[in-house]
N, C-alpha and C positions, 0 to 999 in steps of 0.2 A: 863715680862710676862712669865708663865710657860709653859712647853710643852702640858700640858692639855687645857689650854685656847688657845694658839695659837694653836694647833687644832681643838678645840673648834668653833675659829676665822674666819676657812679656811686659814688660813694661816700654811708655812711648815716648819717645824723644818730639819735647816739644822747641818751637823755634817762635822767637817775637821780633817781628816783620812791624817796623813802623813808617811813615810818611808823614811829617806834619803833625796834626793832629789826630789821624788815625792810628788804628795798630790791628793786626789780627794776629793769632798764637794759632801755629802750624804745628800739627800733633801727628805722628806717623798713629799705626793702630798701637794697643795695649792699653794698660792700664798705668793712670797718671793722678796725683792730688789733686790737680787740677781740676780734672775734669766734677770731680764732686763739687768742688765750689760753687762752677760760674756752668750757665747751659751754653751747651756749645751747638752749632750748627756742622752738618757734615759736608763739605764742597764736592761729595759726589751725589748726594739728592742736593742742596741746593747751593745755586751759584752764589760766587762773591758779587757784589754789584759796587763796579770801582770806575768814579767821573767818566758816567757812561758804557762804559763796555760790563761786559758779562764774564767772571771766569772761573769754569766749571770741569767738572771732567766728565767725557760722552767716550764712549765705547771702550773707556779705562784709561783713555789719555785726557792732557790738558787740553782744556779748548777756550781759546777768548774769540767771545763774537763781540758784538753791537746789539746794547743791553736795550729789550726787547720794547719797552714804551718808546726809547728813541728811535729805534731801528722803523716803527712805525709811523711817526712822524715825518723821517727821512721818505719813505715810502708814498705817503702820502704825497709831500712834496715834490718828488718824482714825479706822483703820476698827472699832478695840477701841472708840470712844465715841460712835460715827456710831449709834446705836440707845438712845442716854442723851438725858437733857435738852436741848432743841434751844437754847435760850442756853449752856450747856456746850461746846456743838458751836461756836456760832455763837462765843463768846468766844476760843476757839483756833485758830479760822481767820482771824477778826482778829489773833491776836500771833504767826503765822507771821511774818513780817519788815513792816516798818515800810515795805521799800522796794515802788516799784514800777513796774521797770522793766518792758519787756514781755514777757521772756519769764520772770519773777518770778508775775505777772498770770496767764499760760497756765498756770503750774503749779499756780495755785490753783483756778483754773477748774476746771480736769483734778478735784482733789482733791474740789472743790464736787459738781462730778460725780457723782463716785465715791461722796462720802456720801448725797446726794440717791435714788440708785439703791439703794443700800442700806436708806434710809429707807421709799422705795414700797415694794418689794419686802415690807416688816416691814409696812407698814399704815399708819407713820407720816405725819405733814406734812414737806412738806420742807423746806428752809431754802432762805428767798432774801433772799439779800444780793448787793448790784452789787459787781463785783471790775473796777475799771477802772484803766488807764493812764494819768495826767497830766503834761504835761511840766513844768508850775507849780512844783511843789512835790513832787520823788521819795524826799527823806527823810519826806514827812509819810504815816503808812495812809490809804488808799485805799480798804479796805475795808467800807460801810457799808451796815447794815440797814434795809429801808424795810419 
């Protein structure tokens, strides 16, 4: 049967996605064998959580951030060196992730933020570097000083 008919059907076209030793089964909606078997999780209540990052869907689309115990860490670490040498700063907020998808992008922002704010606040200059989103090229950083 095809994906168009079992669509068609109400029933769901599932896909097995592997890496190594992992795997996840990607199921559009309906009804499948499968699903009686094995309990399945939905990735629009909860997110995939894959070496670090988070990927979920928010407001009906995809979204990968920076899965959220690391993201606070990162954060944390931030704000113990947000008041150190501002290439110090600036070189560890470039090799948060390589990616940068958008809501990747908003949590650096957020963090840019945060040390910025921290930096006035002390007396400091602050750091600015563009933190943007491109569709071109999402493995390559994005992150650059001007």
């Amino acid at each position: 049967m095809t994906r168009f008919r079992r669509k068609k059907a109400g029933r769901a076209n599932v896909a097995y996605v592997r890496w190594g030793r992992r795997f996840v089964l990607l199921a559009t909606e309906g009804m499948h064998e499968e699903f009686e078997k094995r309990r399945f999780l939905d990735i629009r209540e909860n997110p995939l959580y894959v070496n670090g990052y988070s990927i979920g869907i928010h407001a009906g689309k995809p979204c990968v951030m920076i899965e959220p115990t690391r993201y606070q860490l990162i954060r944390s670490h931030l704000h113990a060196i947000a008041l150190f040498n501002e290439a110090r700063v600036t070189e560890y907020l470039r090799n948060i992730s390589p990616f940068s998808f958008p809501g990747i992008v908003r949590q650096k922002r957020r963090l840019l933020h945060e040390v910025n704010r921290r930096r006035k606040r002390a007396g400091l200059s602050t750091i600015k570097i563009e933190v943007r989103f491109t569709k071109k090229d999402a493995s390559a950083p994005k992150i650059a000083a001007y």
